[in-house]
N, C-alpha and C positions, 0 to 999 in steps of 0.2 A: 452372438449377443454382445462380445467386446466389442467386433468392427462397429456395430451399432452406438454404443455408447461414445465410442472415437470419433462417428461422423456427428455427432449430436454436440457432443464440445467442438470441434473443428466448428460445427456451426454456427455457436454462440462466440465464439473466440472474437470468426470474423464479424461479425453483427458490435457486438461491444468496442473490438479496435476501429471499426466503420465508423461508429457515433462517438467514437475518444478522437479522431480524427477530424470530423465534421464540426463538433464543437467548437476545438482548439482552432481551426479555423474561422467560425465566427466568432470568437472573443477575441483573436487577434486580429483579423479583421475589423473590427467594430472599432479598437483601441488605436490601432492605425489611424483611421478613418476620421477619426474624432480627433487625435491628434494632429492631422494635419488639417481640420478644420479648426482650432481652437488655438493651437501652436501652444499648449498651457500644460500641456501632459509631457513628462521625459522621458525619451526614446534608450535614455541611458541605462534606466532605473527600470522600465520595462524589462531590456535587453537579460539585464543583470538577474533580474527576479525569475524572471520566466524558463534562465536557465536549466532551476531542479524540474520543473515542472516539463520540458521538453527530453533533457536523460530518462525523466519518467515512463516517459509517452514513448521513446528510442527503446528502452526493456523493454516495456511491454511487449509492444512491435516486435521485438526480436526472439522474446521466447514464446510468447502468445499466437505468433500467426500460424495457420495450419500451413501446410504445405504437399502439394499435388506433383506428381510425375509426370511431365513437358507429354509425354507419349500416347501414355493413356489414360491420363488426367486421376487416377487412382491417387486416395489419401495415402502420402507417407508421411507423416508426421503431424498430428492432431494438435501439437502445442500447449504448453503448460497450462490450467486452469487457471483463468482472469477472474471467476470467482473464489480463489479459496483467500484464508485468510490469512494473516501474518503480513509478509511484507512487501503482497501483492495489494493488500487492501491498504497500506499504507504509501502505494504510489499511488494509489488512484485518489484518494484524500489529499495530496499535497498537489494534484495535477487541479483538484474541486477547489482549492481555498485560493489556487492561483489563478483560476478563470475569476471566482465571486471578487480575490481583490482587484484582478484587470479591469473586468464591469464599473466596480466604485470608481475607479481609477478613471475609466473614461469618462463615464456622468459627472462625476464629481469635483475631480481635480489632485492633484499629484498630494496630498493631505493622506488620504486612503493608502498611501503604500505604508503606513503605518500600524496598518491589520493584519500586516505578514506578521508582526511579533506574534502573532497566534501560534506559528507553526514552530520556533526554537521551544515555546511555553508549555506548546502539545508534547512536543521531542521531550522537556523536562520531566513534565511527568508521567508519560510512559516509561523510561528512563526507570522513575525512582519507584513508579509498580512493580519493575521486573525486575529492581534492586531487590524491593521487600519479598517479594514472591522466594525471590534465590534464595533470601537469608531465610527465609518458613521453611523452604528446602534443605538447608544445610541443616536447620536445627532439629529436621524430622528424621535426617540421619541420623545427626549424633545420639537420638534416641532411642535410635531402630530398635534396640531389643528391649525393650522396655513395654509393658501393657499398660503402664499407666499407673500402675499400685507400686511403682519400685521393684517388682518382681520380675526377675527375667523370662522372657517369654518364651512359648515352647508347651511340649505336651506334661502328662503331669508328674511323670516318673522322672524328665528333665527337672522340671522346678522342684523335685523332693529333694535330688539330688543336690542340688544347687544352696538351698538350704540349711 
């Protein structure tokens, strides 16, 4: 039943890095393409931007793809799940807002690289969630033996005692 489930993600691994690839190739393409028809788009600013968005796509790649034995093509390594979440689902969001700003960028004109400020403003406030989260965290510590009434908590010959 495990091999089963290991060829099952191996399988979607490769299917999802197939079409993160596919993509990234027609938005870069597309942005090329128009750049060198229009000359009004910057190769520099592209370059630069699309940097995160390519280390992105290089993780993925490197711990997501499954990998098979030259010999007798058997799975050894089914590779980390491309869907769980955390801070897998947060490279795949910064590889999505890199393609939608490249897109504007080619339709519209070098203006649109202006919508990257989305992604430091996202970093922000996930950032100050997981600041608040911590400090909810810390202060359920400091509470831990507490029920709520001021009383310490615990069975009842504890709490008489206590008293």
């Amino acid at each position: 039943m495990a091999q089963k489930a290991r060829k099952d993600r191996a399988k979607s691994n490769s299917t999802a890095l197939n079409n993160l690839h596919t993509g990234s190739l027609i938005v870069n393409v597309l942005f090329l393409v128009l750049h060198f028809i229009f000359r009004s788009r910057s190769l520099v600013l592209w370059f630069l931007l699309s940097i995160p968005s390519f280390v992105c796509q290089g993780f993925l790649e490197w711990s997501g793809r499954p990998s098979y034995d030259p010999t007798t093509h058997a799975l050894k390594k089914s590779g980390e799940d491309l869907g769980a979440q955390g801070l897998t689902e947060y490279m795949f969001d910064v590889i999505w807002v890199t393609w939608g700003v490249t897109i504007l960028v080619a339709l519209f004109g070098n203006w649109a690289w202006f919508l990257f400020t989305v992604v430091p403003v996202f970093g922000a406030y996930k950032a100050f969630g997981m600041a608040s989260a911590a400090k909810q965290m810390a202060a359920g510590i400091g509470g831990a033996g507490m029920d709520g009434t001021g009383a310490p908590a615990g069975n009842r010959k504890q709490r008489r005692g206590a008293a």
